[in-house]
KOLVEX-515729 format. One line per 4 residues: number of its first residue (from 1); for each residue x, y, z of C-alpha. Coordinates in nm, 4 decimals. Example, Ala and Ser with C-alpha at 12.3 -4.5 7.8 and 13.67 -1.06 7.14 Angstrom:
BEGIN
1	1.2300 -0.4500 0.7800 | 1.3670 -0.1060 0.7140
END
This chain:
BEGIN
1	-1.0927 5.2535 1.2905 | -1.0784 5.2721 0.8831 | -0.6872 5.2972 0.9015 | -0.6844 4.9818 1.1167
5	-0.9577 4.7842 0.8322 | -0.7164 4.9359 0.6090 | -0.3912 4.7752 0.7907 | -0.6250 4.4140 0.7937
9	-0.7349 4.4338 0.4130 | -0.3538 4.5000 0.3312 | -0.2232 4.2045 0.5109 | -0.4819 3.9614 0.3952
13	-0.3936 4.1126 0.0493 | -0.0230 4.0345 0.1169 | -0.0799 3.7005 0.2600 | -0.3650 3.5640 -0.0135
17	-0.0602 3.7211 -0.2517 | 0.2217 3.5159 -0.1263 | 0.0362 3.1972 -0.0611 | -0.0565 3.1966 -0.4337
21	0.3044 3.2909 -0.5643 | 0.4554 3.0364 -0.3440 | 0.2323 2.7870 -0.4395 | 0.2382 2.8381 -0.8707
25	0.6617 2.8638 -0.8091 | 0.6472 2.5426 -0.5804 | 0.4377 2.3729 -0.8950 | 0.7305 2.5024 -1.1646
29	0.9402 2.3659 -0.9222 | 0.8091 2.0564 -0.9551 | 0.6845 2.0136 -1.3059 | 1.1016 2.1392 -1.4099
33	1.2326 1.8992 -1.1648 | 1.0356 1.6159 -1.2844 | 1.0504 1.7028 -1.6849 | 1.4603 1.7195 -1.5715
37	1.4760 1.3832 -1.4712 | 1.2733 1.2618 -1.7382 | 1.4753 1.3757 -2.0133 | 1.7813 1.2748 -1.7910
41	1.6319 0.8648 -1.8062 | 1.5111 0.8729 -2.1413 | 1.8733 1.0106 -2.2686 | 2.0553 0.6926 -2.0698
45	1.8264 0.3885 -2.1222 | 1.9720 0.3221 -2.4345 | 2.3192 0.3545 -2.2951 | 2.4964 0.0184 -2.3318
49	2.6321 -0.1154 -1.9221 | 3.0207 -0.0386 -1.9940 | 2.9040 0.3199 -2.0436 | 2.6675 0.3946 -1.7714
53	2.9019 0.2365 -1.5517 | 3.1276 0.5165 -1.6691 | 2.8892 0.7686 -1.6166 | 2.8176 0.6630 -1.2961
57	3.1847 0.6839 -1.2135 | 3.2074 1.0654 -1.3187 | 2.8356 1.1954 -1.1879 | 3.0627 1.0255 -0.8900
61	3.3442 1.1849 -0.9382 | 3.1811 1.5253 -1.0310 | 2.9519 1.5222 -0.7483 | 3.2123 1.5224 -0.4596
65	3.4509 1.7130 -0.6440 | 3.0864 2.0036 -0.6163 | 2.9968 1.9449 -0.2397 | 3.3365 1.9210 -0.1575
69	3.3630 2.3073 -0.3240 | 3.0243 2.3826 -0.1325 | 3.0647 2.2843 0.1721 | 3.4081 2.4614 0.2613
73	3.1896 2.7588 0.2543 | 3.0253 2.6253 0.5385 | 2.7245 2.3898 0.5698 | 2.4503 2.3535 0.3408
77	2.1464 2.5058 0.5072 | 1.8558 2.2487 0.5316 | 1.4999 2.3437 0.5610 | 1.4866 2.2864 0.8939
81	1.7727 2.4439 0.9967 | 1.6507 2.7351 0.8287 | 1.2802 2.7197 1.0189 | 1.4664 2.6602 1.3317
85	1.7440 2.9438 1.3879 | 1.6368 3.1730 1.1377 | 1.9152 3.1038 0.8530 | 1.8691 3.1980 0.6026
89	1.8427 2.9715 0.3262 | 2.1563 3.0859 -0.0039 | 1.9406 3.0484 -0.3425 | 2.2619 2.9307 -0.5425
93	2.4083 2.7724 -0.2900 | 2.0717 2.5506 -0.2159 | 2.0203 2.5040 -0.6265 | 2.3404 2.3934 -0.6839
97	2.2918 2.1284 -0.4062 | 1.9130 1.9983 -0.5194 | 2.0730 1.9558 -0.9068 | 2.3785 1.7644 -0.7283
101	2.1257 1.5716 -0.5512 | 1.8964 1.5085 -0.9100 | 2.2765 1.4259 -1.0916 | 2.3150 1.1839 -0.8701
105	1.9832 0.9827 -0.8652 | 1.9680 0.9629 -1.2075 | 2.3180 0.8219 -1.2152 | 2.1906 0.5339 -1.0007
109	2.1899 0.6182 -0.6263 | 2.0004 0.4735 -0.3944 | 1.8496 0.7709 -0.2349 | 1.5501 0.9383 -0.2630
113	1.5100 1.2468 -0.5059 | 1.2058 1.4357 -0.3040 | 1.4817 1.6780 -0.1107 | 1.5875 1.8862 -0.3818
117	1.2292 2.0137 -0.4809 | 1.1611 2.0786 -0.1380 | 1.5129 2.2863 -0.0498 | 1.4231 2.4585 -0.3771
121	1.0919 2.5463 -0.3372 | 1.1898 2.6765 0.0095 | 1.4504 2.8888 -0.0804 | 1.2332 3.0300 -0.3304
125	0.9744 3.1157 -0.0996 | 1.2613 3.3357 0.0909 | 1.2496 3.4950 -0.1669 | 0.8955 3.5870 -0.1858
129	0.8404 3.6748 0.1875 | 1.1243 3.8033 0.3385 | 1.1434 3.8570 0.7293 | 1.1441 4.2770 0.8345
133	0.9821 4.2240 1.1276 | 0.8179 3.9813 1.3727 | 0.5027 3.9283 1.1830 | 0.7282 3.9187 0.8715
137	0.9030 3.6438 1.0304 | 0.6145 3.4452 1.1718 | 0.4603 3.4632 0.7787 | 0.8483 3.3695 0.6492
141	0.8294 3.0538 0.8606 | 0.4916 2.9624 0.7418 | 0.5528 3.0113 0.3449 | 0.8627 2.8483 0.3784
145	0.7500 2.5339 0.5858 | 0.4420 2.5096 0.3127 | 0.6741 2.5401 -0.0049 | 0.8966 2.2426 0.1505
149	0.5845 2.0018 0.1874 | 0.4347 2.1414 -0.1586 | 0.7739 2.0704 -0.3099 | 0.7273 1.7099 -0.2278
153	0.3326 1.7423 -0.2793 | 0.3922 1.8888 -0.6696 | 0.7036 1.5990 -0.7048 | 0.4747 1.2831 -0.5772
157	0.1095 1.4761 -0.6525 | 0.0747 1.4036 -0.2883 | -0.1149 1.6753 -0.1533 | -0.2064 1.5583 0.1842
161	0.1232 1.4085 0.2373 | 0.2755 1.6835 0.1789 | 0.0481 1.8837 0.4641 | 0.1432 1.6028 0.6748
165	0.4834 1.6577 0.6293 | 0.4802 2.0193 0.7242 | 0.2247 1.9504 1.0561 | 0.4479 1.6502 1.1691
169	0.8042 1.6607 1.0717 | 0.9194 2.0596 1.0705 | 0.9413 2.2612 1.3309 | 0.6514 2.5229 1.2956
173	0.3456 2.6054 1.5080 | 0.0128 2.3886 1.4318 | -0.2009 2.6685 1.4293 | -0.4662 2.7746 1.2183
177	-0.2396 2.9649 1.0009 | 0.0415 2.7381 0.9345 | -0.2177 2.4781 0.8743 | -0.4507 2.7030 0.6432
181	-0.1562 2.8379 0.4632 | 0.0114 2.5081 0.3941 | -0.2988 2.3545 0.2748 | -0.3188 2.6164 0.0417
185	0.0280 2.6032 -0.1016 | 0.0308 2.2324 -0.1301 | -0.3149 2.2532 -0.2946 | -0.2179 2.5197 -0.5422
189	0.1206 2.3655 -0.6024 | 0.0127 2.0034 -0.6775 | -0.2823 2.1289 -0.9389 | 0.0004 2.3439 -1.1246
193	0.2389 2.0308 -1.1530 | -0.0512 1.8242 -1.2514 | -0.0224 1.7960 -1.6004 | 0.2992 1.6966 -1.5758
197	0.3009 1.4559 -1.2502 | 0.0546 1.1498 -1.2889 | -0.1769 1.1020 -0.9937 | -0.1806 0.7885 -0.8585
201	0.2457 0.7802 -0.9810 | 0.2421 0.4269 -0.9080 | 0.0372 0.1403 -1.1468 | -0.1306 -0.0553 -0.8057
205	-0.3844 -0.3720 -0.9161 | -0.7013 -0.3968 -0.7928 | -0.6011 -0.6259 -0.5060 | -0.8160 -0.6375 -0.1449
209	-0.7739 -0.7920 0.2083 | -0.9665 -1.0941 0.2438 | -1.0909 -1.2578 0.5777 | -0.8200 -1.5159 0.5701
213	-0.5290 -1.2204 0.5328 | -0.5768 -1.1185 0.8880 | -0.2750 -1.3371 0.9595 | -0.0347 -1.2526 0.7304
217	-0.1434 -0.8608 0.7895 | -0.0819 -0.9083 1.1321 | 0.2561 -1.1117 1.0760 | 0.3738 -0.8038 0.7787
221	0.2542 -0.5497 1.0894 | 0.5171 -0.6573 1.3230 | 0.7623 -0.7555 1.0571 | 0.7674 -0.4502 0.8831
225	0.8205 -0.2889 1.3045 | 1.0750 -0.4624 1.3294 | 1.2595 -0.3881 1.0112 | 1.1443 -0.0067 1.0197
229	1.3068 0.0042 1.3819 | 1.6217 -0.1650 1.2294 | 1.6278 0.0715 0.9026 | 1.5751 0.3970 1.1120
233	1.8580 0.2871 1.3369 | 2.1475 0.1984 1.0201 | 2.0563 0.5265 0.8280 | 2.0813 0.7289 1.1006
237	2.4066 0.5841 1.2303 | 2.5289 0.6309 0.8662 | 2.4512 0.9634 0.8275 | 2.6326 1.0200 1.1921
241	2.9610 0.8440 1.0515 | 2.8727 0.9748 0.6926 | 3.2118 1.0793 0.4431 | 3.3118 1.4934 0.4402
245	3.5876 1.6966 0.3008 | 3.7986 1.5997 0.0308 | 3.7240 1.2545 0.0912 | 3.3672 1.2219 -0.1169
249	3.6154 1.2581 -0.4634 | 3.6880 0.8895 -0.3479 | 3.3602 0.7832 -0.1569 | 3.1510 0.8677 -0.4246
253	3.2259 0.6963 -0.7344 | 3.2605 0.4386 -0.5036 | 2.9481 0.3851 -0.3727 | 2.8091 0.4332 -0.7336
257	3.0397 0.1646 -0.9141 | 2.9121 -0.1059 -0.5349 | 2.5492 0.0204 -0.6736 | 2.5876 -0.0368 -0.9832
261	2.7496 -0.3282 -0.9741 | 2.4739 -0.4577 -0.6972 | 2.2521 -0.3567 -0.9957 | 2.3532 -0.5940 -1.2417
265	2.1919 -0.8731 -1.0211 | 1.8894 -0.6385 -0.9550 | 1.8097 -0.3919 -1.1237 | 1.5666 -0.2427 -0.9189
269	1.8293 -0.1043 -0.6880 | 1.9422 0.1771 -0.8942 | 1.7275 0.4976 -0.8233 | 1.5224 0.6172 -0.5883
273	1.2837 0.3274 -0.4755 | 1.0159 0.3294 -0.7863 | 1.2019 0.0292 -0.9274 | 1.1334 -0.1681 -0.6312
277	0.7905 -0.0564 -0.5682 | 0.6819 -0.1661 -0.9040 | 0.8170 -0.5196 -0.8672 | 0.6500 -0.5699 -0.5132
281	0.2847 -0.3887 -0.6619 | 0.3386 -0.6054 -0.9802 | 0.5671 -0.8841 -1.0618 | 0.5307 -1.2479 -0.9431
285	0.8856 -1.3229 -0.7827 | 1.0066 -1.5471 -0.5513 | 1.0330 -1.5399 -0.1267 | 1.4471 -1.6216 -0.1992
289	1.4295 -1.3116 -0.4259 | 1.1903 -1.0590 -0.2260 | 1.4343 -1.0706 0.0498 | 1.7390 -1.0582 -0.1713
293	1.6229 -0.7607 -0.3200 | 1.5035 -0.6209 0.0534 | 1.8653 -0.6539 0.1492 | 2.0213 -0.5752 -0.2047
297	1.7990 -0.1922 -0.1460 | 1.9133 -0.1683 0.2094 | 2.2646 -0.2103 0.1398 | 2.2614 0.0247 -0.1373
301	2.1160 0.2651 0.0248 | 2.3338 0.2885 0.3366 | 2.6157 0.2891 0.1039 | 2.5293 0.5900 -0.0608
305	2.4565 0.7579 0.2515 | 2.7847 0.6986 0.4470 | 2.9747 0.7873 0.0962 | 2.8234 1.1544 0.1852
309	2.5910 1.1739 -0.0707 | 2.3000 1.3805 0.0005 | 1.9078 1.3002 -0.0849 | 1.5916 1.1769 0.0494
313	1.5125 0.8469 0.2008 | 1.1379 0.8675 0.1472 | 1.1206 0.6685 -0.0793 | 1.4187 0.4385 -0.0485
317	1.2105 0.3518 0.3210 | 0.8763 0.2593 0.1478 | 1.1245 0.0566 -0.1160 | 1.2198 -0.1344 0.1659
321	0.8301 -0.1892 0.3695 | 0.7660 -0.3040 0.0357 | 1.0136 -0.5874 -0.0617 | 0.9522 -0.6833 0.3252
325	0.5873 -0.7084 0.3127 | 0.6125 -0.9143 -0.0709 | 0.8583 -1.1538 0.1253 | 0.5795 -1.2026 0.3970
329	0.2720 -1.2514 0.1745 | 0.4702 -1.4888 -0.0678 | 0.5111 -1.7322 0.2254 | 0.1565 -1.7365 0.3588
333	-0.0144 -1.6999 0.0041 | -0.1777 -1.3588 0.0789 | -0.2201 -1.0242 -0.1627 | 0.1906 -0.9051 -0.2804
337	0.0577 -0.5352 -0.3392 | -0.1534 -0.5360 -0.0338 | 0.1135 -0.6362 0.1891 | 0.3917 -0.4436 0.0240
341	0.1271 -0.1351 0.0493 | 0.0811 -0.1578 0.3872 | 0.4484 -0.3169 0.5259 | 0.5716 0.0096 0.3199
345	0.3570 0.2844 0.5231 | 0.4808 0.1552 0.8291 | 0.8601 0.1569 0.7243 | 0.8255 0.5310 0.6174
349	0.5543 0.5743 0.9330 | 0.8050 0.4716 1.1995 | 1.1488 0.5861 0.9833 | 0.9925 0.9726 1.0040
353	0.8556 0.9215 1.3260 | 0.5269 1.0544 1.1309 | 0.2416 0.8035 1.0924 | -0.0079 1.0618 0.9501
357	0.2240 1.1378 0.6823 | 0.3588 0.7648 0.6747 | 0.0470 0.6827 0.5776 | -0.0459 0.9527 0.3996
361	0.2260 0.9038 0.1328 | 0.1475 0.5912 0.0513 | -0.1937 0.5845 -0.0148 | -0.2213 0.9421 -0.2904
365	0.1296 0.7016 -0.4507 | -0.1010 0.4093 -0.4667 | -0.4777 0.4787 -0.4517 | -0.5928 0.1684 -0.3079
369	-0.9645 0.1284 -0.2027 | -1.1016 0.2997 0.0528 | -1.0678 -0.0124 0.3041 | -0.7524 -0.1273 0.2011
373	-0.6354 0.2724 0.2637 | -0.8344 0.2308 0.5734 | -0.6185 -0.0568 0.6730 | -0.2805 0.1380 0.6084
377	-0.3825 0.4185 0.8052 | -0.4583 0.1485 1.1170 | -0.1595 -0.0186 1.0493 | 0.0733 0.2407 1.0503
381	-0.0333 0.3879 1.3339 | -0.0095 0.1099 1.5267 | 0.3566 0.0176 1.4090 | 0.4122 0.3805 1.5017
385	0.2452 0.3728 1.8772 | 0.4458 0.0618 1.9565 | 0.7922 0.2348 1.8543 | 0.6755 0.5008 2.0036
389	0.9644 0.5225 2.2719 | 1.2243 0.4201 2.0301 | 1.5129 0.6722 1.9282
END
């Protein structure tokens, strides 16, 4: 009986342990990763165009020249390919990846940077809890699934996005343990990268529904459906047909010199999605001009992803929602941020097939009022539930 409290107070030890260690390395990873691309920006925004342009050409160059060198090793092991069959995930191997993925965001492409924290965080977490046995493994799964959504939680200081992303889009059991253990994790990570990470990370104006926006919400709901459907459908197909082997030395710069030069008409392309989101939550533009820059992002980003580039499309999805729902609200008069808000969690909802997290992301990005985030949540949900069937 005392050996077997013994075994109990040993695990709990062990597990309260490696929750905590997970969680303070997921938060380094994230307050490095962001103070990385920081320094990255503020070294090239004085850079005059004939020069970035040229550094956009060699991050190009550079970065297919890398994953080309990577991946005849075999394939990079994703997170959930890891969760799923066991792999293990290769520490250099996966850093050399996320900084390839960082290198090329900050040279311009349109892809979104929240991957790299994530595969690093996980691979990491390997580290801490390696897999002897069963219940080793079980407790491997759970640390690693809760470092990839604190990864993004610490990047985004998204906390319960970042649960959400765990409970809806990896493969792990929703029981009390994965759940407990990645609230933990995400909680602990987020408060370490804190300091560094802003909370909301996007400037939103007080803006609120009225009684006469229940038309134009309704009109962004099935708009932003329809073009979630359509954006789900294009990345995936790209990713399917997306560029391998020796070829990303060519497909690469490529892409990077058609984004750039797409930039030079707007700006807002180049990057992950912020660009964008601050024009829709705060500059007065045009319908002609919303929707150029809705398919100016879309473009973009397909382009990068069937060059072979690798990185998220978080954000690049509520990019898109966003410039959609501005386009809708400038032509019946209504709220820009409020639409943009809400056409952008159902992009992301229905894109990840993950409403709670859809959702989710966009309000902690945001912090709109509670019936305005009330209204997202709704929204999203339904977009979601009405795609429901829709591969």
């Amino acid at each position: 009986m005392c050996h077997s409290k013994k075994v109990s107070r040993t695990a709990i030890i062990k597990e309260i342990a490696g929750i905590s260690i997970v969680g303070v390395t997921t938060g380094l990873v994230g307050i490095l990763t962001t103070l990385l691309l920081h320094t990255a920006e503020h070294q090239l925004a004085h850079l005059t165009h004939t020069t970035m342009a040229l550094i956009s050409l060699g991050v190009g160059a550079l970065a297919g020249t890398c994953w080309w060198a990577l991946r005849r090793r075999g394939p990079i092991v994703t997170v959930t390919a890891a969760l799923s069959t066991d792999t293990p995930l290769p520490l250099w191997r996966t850093l050399a990846d996320a900084l390839l993925q960082l290198l090329i965001v900050t040279a311009g492409a349109s892809l979104g940077k929240e991957q790299a924290p994530r595969q690093l965080a996980a691979a990491l977490a390997e580290r801490i809890a390696p897999a002897h046995n069963d219940t080793d493994r079980h407790r491997r799964i759970r640390l690693l699934a809760a470092a990839a959504g604190a990864g993004l939680a610490a990047m985004y200081h998204v906390p319960i996005a970042g649960i959400f992303f765990v409970l809806e889009l990896l493969p792990v059991r929703r029981d009390r343990a994965t759940i407990a253990t990645t609230i933990a994790v995400c909680a602990i990570a987020t408060t370490v990268a804190s300091p560094v990470v802003p909370a909301p990370l996007y400037g939103f104006p007080h803006e609120a529904l009225g009684v006469n926006d229940f038309l134009p919400l309704l009109v962004v709901t099935i708009v932003a459906t329809v073009v979630a459907v359509m954006w789900r459908r294009l990345t995936v197909t790209q990713l399917q047909r997306s560029y391998t082997g020796p070829w990303l030395v060519i497909t690469l710069p490529l892409a990077l010199a058609i984004t750039y030069a797409v930039g030079t008409w707007f700006p807002a392309v180049h990057g992950n999605g912020q660009l964008v989101l601050d024009v829709a939550f705060g500059t007065d533009i045009t319908a002609l001009m919303a929707c150029a820059l809705l398919l100016a992002k879309l473009m973009a980003t397909l382009v990068c992803i069937r060059a072979g580039a690798v990185g998220g499309v978080l954000t690049p999805s509520l990019a898109v929602g966003a410039a959609a729902g501005v386009c809708v609200a400038i032509l019946f008069g209504a709220p820009h941020a409020v639409m943009a808000l809400v056409a952008a969690a159902i992009v992301l909802a229905i894109a990840q097939r993950a409403p709670l997290f859809g959702a989710a992301m966009a309000i902690e990005l945001t912090h709109p009022d509670i019936w305005l985030a009330a209204t997202v949540v709704v929204t999203a949900a339904a977009g979601f539930w009405c795609t429901r069937k829709i591969r």
